[in-house]
Backbone of each chain as nested JSON, in Angstrom:
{
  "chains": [
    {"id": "A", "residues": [
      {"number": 1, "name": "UNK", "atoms": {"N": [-23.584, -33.87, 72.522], "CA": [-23.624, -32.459, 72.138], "C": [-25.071, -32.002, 72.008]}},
      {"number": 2, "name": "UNK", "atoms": {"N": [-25.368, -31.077, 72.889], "CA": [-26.833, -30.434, 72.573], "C": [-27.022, -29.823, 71.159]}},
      {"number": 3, "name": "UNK", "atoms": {"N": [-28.044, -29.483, 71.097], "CA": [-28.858, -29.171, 69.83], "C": [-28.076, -27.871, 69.129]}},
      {"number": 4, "name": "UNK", "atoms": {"N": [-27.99, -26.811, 70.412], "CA": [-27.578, -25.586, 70.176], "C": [-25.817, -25.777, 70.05]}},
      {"number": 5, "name": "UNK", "atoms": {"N": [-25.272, -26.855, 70.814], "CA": [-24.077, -26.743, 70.343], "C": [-23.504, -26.837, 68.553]}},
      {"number": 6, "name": "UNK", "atoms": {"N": [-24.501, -27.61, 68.41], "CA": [-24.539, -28.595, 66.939], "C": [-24.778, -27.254, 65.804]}},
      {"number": 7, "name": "UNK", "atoms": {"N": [-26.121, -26.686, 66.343], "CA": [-26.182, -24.663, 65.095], "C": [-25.069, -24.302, 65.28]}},
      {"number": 8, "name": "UNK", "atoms": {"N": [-24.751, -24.109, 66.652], "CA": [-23.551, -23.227, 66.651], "C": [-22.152, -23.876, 66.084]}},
      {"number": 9, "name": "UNK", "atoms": {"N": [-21.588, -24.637, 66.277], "CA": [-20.358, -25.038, 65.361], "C": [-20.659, -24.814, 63.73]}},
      {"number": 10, "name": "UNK", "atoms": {"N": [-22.058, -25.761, 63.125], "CA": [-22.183, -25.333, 61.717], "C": [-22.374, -24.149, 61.443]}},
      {"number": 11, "name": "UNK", "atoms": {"N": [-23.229, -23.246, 62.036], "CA": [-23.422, -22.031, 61.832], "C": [-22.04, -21.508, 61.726]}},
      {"number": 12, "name": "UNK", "atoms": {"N": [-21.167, -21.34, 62.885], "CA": [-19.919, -20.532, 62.553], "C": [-18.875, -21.259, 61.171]}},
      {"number": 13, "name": "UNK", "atoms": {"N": [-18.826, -22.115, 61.636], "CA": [-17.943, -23.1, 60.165], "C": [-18.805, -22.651, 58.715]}},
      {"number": 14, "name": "UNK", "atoms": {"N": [-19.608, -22.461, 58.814], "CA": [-20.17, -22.044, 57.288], "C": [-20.233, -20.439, 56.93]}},
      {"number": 15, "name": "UNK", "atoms": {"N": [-19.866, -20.039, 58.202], "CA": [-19.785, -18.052, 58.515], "C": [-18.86, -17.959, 57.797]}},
      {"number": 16, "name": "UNK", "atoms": {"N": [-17.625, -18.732, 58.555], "CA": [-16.319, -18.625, 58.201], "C": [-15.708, -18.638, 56.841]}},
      {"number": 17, "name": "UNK", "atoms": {"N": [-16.654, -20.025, 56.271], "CA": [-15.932, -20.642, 55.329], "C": [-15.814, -19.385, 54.355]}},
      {"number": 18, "name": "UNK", "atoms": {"N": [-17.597, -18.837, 54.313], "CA": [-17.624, -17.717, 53.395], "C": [-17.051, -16.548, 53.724]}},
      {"number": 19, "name": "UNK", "atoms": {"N": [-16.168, -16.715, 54.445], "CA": [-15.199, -14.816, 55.264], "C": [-16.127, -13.912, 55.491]}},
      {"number": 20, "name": "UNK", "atoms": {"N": [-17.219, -14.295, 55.842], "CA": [-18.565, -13.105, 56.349], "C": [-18.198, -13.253, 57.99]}},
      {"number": 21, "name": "UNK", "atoms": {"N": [-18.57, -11.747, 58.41], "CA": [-18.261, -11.181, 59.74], "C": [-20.245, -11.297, 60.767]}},
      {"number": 22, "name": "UNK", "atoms": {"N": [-20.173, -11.786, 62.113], "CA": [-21.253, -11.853, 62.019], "C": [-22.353, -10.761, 61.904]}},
      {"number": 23, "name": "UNK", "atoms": {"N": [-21.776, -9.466, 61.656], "CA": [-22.394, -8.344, 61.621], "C": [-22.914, -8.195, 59.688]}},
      {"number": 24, "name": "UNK", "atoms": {"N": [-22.048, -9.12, 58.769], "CA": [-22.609, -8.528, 57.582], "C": [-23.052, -9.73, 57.309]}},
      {"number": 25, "name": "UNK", "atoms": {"N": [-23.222, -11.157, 57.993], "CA": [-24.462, -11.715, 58.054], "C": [-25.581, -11.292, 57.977]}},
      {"number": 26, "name": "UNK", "atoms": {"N": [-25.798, -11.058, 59.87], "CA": [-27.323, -10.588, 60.376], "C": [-27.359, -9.346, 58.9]}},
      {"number": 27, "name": "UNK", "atoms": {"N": [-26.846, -8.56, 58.6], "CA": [-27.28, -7.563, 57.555], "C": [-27.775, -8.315, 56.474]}},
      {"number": 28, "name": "UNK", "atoms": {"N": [-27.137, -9.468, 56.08], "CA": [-27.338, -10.244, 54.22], "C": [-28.827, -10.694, 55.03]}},
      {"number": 29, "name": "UNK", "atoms": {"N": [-28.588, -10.985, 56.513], "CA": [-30.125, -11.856, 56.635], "C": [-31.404, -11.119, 56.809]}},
      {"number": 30, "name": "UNK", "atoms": {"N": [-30.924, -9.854, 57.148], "CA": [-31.84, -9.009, 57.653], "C": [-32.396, -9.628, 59.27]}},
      {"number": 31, "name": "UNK", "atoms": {"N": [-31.667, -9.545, 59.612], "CA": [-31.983, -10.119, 60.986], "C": [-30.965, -9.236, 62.197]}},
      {"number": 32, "name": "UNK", "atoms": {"N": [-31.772, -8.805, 63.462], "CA": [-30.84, -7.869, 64.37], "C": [-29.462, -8.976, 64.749]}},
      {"number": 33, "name": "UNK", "atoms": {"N": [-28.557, -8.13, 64.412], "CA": [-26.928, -8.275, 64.544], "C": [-26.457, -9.192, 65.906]}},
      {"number": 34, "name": "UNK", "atoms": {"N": [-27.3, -9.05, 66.733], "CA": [-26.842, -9.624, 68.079], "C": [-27.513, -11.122, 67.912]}},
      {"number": 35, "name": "UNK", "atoms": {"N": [-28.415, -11.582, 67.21], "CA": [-28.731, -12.944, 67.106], "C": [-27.161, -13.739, 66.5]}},
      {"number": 36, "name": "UNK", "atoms": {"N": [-26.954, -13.086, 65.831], "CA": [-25.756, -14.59, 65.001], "C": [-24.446, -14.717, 66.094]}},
      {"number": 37, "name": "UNK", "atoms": {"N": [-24.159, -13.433, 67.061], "CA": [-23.62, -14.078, 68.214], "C": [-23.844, -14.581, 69.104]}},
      {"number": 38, "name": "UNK", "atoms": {"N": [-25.102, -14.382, 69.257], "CA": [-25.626, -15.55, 70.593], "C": [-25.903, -16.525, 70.18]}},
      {"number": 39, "name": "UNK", "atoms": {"N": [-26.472, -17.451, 68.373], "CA": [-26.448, -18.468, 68.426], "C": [-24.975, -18.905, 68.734]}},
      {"number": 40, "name": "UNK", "atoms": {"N": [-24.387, -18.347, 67.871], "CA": [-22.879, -19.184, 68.013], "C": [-22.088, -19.572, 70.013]}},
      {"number": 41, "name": "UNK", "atoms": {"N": [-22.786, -18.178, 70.044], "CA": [-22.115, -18.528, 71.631], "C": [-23.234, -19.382, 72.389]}},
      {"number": 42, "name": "UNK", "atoms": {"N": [-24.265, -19.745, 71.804], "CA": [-25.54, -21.205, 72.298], "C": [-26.141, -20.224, 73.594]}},
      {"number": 43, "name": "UNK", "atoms": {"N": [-26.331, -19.152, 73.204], "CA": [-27.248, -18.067, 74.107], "C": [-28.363, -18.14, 73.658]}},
      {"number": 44, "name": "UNK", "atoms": {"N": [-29.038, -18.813, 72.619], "CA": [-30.134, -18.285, 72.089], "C": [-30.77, -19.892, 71.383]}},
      {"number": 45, "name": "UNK", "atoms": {"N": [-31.942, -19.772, 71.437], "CA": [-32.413, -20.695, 70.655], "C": [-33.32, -20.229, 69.55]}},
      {"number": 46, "name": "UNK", "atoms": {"N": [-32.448, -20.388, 68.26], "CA": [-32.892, -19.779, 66.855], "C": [-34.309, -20.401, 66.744]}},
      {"number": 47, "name": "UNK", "atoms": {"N": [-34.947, -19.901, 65.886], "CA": [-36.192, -20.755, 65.578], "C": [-36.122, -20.377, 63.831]}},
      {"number": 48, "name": "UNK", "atoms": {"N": [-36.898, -21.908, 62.895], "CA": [-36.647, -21.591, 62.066], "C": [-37.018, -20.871, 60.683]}},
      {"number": 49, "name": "UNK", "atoms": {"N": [-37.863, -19.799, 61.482], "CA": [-37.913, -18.82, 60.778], "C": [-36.476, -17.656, 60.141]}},
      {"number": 50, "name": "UNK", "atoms": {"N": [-35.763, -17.893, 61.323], "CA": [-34.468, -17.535, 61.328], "C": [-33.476, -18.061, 60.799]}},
      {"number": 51, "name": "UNK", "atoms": {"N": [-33.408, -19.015, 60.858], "CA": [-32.338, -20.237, 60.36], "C": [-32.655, -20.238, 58.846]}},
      {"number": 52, "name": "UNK", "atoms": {"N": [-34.234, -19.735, 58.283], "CA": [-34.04, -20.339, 57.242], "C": [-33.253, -18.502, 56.08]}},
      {"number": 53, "name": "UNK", "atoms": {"N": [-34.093, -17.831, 56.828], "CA": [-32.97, -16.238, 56.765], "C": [-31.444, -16.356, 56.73]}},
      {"number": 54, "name": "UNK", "atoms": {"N": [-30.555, -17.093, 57.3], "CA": [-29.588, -17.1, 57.404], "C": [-28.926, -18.35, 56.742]}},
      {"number": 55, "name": "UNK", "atoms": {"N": [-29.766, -19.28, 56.483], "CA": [-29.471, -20.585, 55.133], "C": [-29.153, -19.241, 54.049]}},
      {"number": 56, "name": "UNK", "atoms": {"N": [-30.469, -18.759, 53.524], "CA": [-30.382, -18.118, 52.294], "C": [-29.256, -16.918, 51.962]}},
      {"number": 57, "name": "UNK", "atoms": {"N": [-28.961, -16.166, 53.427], "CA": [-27.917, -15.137, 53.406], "C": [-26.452, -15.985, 52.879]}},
      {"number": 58, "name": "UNK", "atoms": {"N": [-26.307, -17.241, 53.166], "CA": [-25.16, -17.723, 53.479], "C": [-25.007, -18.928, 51.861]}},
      {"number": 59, "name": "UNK", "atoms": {"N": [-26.105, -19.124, 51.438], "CA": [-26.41, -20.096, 50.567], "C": [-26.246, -21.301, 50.725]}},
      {"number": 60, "name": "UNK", "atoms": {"N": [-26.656, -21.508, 51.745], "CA": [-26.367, -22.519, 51.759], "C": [-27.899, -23.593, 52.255]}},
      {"number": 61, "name": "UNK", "atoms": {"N": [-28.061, -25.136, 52.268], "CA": [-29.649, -25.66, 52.388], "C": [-29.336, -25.473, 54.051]}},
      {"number": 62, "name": "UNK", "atoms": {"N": [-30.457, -25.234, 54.525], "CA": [-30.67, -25.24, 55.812], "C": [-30.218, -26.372, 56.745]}},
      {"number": 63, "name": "UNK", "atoms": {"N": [-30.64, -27.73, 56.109], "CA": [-29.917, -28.918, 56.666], "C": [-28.517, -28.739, 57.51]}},
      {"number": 64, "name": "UNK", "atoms": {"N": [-28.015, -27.994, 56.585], "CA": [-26.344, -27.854, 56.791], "C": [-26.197, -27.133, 58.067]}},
      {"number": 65, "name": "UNK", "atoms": {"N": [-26.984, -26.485, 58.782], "CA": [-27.02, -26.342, 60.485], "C": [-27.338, -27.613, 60.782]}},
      {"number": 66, "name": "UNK", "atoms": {"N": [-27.769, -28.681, 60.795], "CA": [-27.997, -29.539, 61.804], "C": [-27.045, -30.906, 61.586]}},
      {"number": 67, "name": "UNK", "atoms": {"N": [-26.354, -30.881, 60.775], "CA": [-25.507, -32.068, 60.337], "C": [-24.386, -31.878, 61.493]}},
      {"number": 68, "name": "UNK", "atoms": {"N": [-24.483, -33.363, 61.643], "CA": [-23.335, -33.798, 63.13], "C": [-22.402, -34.039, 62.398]}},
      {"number": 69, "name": "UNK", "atoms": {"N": [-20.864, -33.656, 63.075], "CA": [-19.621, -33.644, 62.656], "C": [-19.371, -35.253, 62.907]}},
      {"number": 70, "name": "UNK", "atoms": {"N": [-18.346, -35.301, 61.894], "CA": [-17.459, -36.749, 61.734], "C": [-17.206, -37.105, 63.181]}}
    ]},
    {"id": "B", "residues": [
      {"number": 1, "name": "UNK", "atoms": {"N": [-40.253, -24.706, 48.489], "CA": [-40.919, -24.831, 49.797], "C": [-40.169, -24.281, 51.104]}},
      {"number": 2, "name": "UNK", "atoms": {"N": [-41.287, -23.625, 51.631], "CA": [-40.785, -22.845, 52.686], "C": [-39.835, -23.955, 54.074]}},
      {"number": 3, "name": "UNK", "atoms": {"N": [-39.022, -23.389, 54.971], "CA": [-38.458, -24.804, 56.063], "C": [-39.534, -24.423, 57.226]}},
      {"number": 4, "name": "UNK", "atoms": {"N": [-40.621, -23.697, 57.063], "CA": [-41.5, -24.003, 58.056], "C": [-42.354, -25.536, 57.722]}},
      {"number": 5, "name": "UNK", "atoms": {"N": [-42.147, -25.713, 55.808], "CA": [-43.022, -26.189, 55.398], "C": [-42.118, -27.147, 55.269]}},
      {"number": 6, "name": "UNK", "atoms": {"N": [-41.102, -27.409, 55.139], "CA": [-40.507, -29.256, 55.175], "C": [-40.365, -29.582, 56.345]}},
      {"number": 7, "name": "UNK", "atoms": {"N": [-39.973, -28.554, 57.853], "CA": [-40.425, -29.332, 59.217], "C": [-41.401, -29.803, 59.466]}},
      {"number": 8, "name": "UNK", "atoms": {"N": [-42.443, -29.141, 59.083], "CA": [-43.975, -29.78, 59.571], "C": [-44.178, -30.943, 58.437]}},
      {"number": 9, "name": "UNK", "atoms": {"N": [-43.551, -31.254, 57.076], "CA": [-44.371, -32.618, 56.704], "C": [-43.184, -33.564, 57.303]}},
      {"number": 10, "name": "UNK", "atoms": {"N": [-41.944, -33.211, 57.646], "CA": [-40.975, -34.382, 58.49], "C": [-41.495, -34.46, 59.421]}},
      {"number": 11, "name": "UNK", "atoms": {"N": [-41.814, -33.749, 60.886], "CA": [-42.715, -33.905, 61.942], "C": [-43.75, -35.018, 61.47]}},
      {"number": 12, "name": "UNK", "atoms": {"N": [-44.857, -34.523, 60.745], "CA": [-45.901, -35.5, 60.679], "C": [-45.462, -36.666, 60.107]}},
      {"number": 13, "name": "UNK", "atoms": {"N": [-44.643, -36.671, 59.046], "CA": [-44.095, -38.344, 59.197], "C": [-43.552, -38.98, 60.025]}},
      {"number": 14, "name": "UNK", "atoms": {"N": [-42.195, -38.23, 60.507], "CA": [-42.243, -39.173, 62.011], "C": [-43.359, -39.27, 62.781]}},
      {"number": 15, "name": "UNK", "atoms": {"N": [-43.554, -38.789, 62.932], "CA": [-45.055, -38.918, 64.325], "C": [-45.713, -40.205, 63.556]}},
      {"number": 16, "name": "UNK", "atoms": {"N": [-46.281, -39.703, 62.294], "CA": [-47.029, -40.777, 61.663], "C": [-46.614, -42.193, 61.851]}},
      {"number": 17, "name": "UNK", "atoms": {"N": [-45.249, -42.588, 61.185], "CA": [-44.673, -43.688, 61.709], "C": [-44.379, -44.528, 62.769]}},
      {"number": 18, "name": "UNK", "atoms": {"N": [-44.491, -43.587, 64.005], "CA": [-44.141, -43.865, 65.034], "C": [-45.721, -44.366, 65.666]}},
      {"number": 19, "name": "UNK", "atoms": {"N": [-46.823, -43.91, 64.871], "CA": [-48.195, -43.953, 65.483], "C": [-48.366, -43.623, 66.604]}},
      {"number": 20, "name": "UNK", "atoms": {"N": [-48.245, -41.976, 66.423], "CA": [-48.116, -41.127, 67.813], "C": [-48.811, -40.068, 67.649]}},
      {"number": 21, "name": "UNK", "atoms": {"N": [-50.067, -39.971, 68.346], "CA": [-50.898, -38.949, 68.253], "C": [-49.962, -37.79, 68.714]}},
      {"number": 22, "name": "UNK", "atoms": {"N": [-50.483, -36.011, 67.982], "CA": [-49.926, -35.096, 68.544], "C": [-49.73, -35.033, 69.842]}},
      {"number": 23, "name": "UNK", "atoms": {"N": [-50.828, -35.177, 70.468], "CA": [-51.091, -35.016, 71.994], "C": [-49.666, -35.574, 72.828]}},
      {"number": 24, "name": "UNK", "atoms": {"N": [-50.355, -37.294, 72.247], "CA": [-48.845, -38.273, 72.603], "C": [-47.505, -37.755, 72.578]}},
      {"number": 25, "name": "UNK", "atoms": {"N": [-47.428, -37.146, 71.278], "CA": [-45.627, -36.262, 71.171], "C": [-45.42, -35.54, 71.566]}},
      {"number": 26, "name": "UNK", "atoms": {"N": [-46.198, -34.851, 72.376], "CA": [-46.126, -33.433, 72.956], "C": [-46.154, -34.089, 74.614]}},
      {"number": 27, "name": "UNK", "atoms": {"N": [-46.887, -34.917, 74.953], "CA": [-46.522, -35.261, 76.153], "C": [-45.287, -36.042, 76.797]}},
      {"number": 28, "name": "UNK", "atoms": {"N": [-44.941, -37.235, 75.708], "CA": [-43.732, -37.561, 75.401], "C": [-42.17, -36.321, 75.788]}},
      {"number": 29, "name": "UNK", "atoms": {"N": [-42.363, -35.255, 74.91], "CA": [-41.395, -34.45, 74.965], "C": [-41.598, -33.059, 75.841]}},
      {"number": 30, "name": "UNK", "atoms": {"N": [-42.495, -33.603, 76.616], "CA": [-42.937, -32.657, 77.714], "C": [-42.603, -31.213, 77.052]}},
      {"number": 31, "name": "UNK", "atoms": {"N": [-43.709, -30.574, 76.102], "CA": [-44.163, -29.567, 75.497], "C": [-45.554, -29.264, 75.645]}},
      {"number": 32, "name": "UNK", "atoms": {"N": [-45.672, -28.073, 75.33], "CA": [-47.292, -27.747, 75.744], "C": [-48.23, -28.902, 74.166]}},
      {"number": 33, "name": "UNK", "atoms": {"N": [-49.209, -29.118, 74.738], "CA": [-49.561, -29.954, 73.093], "C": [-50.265, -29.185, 71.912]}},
      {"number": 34, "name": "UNK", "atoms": {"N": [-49.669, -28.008, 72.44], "CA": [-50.895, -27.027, 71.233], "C": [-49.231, -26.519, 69.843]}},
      {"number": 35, "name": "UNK", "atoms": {"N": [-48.069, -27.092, 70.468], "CA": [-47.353, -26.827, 69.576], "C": [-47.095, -27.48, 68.084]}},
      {"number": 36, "name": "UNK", "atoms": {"N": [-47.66, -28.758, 68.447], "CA": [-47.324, -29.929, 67.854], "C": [-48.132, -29.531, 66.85]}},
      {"number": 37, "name": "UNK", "atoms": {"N": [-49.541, -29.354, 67.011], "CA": [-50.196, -29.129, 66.025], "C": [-49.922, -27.947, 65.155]}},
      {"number": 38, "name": "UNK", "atoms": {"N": [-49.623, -26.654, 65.63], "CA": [-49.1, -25.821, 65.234], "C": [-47.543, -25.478, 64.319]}},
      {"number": 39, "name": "UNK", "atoms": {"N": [-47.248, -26.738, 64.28], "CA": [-45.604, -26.819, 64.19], "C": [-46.255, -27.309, 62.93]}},
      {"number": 40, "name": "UNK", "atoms": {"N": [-46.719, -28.927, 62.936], "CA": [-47.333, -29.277, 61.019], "C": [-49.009, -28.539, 60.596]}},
      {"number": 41, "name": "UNK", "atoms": {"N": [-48.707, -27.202, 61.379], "CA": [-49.781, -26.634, 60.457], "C": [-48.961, -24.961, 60.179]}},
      {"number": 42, "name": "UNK", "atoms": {"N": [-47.869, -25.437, 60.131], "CA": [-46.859, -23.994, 59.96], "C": [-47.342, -22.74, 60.349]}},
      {"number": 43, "name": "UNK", "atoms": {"N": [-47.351, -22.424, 61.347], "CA": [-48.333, -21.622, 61.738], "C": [-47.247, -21.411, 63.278]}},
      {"number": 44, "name": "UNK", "atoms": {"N": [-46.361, -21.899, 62.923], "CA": [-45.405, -21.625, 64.658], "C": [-43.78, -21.697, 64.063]}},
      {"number": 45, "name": "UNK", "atoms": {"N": [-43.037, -20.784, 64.015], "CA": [-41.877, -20.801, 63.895], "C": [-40.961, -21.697, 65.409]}},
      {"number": 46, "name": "UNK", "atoms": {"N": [-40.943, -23.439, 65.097], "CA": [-39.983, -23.665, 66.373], "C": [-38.468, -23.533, 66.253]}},
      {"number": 47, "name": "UNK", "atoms": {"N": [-38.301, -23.473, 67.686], "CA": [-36.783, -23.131, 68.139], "C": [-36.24, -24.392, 68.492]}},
      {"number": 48, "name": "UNK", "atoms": {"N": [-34.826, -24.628, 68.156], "CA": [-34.064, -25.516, 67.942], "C": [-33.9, -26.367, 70.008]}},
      {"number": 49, "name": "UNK", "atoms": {"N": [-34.492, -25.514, 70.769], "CA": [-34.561, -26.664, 72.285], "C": [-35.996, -27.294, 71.828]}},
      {"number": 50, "name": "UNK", "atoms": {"N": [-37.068, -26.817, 71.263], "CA": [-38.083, -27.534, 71.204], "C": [-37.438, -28.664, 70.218]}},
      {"number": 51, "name": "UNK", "atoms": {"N": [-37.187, -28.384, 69.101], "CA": [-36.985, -29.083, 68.078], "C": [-36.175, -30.662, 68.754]}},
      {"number": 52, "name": "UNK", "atoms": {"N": [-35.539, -30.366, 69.452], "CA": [-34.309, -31.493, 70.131], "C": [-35.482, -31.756, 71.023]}},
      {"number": 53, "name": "UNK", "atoms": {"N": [-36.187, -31.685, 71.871], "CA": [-37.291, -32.595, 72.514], "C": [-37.866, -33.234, 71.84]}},
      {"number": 54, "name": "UNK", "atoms": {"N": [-38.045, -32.19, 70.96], "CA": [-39.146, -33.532, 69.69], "C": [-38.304, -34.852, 69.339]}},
      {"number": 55, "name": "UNK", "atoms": {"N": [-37.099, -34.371, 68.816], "CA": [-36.495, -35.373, 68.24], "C": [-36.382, -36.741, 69.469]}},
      {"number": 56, "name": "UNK", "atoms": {"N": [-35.804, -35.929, 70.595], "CA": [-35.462, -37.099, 71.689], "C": [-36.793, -37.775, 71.645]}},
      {"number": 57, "name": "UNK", "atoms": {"N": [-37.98, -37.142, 71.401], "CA": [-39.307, -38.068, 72.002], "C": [-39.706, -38.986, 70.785]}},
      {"number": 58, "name": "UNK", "atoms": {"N": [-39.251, -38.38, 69.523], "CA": [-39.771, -39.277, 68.794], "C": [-38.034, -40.364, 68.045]}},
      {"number": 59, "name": "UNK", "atoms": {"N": [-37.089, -39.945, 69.102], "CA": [-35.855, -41.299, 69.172], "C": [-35.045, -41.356, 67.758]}},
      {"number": 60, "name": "UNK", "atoms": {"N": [-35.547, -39.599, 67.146], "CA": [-34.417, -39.543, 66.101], "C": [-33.547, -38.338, 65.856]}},
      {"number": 61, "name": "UNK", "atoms": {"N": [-33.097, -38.393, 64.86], "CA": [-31.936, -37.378, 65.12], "C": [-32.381, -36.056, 64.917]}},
      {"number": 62, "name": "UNK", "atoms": {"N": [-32.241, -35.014, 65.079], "CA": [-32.829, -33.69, 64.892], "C": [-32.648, -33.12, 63.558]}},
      {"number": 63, "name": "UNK", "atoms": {"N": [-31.446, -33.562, 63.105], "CA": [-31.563, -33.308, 60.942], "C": [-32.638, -34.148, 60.376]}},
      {"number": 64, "name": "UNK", "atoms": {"N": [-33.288, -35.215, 61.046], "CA": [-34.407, -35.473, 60.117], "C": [-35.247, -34.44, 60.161]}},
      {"number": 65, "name": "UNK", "atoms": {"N": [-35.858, -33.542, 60.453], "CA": [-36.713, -32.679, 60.767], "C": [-36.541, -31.304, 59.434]}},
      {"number": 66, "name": "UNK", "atoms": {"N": [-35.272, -31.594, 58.782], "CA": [-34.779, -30.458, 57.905], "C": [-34.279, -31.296, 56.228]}},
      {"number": 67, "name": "UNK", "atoms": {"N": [-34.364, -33.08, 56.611], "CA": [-34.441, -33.431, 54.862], "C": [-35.04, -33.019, 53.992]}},
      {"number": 68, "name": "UNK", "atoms": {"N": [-35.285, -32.348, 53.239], "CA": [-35.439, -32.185, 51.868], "C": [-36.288, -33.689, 51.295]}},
      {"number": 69, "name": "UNK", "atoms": {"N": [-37.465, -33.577, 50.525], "CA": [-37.737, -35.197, 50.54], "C": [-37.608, -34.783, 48.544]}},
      {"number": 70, "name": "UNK", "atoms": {"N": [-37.354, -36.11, 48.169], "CA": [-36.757, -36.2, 46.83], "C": [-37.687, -35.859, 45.795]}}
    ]}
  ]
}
């Protein structure tokens, strides 16, 4: 699994968990709206200036994008 | 601490460990070599395809780059 597959599954699984839409994400992150669908759809390669915007929107430690599934 | 600022002291420890000049890791992961330095001098927001070269070049997993150190 590439890198971007790996954001994108945690990224959405932790979207989800919290019932946030990716539009009132990018808003909690302050970040333009069309980034949190292209990471998820692995269009984009976040950098982590971003990632760490969207840890804090979501509360969660940043780590928690890069952790490989069971 | 900022996650510009726990990538760049995980970067320089791996590298360190590995006894791998910047230059070396940057040629290794076929990147320009002015990133490397820029990456542990926080001074470069990287993106998660660089980040996965690094990791492949320095033969670890790409969540080391985002531990938290104790």
């Amino acid at each position: 699994m590439s890198l971007r597959e790996r954001v994108a599954r945690n990224l959405r699984r932790l979207r989800q968990e919290k019932s946030i839409s990716q539009e009132e994400l990018a808003h909690r992150a302050q970040i333009n709206r069309n980034y949190v669908g292209m990471v998820e759809r692995e269009e984009y390669s976040i950098s982590v200036d971003k990632l760490e915007k969207l840890a804090d929107a979501l509360g969660v430690d940043p780590a928690e994008f890069f952790r490989s599934e069971a």
